[in-house]
N, C-alpha and C positions, 0 to 999 in steps of 0.2 A: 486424606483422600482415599476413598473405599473403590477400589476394583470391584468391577462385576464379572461374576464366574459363573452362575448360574446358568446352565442351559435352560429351565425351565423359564430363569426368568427374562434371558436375553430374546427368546422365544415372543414370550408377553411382550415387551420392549418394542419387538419388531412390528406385532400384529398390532397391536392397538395403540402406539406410541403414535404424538404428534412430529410432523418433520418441519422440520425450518435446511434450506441450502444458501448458498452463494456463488454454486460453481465447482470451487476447493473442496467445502466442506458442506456433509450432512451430517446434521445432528437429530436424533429420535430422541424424543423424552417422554416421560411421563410423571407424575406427580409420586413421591412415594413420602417414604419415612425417615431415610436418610439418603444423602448423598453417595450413591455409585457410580463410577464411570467406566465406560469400555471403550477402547481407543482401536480403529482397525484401520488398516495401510492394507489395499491390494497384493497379491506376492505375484499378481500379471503384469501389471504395472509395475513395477518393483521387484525384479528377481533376487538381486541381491540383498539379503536379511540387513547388513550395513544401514542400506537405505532407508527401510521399512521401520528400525530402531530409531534412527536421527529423526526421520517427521514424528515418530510417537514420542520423544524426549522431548520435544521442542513444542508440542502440542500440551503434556502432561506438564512443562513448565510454568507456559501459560496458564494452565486454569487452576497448577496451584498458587498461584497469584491475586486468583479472582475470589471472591465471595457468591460462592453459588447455593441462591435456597436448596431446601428436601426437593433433589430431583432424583430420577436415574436417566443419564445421558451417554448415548452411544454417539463416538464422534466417529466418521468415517471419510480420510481424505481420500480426495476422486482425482485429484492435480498429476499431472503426468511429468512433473517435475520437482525436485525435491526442493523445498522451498528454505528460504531464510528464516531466521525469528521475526523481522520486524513484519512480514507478510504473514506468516501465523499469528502473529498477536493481534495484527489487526482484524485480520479474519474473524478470530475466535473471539474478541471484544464483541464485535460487533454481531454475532450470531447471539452470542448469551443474551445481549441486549434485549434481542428480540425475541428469545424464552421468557 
């Protein structure tokens, strides 16, 4: 699983990416060449860094799980509560589904 660093290309990602939500989660993609992902937690919602690590471990465990085509996907939780696994996984199943 490839991290996205790119500013240039989180940029593109942003402006021209399709969005799919659920509430919890937005996800931005768009088609590429290989598999990137950027994972982002609020730090308003989330002051404490603790926080903001535990939903992106539990989100990055999930989709390394998953079989995801050549995407680039930004996941972005919006939940003002810091969640379980089995509510991330559901979540994140079911958004991929929908890419």
């Amino acid at each position: 699983m490839n991290t996205l660093k790119s500013k240039k290309e989180i940029e593109i990602l942003f402006d021209k990416g399709k969005s799919v939500s659920n509430g919890k989660f937005l996800f931005k993609f768009l088609e590429s060449e290989s598999t990137e992902f950027l994972f982002a937690v609020s730090s308003k919602k989330f002051p404490k860094a603790v926080d903001r690590n535990r939903i992106k471990r539990l989100v990055r465990e999930v989709v390394r799980k998953l079989e995801v085509e050549s995407k680039t996907i930004a996941i972005v939780y919006n939940g003002t509560l810091v969640p379980n696994f089995d509510d991330v996984n559901n979540s994140v199943r079911n958004l991929i589904k929908k890419i």
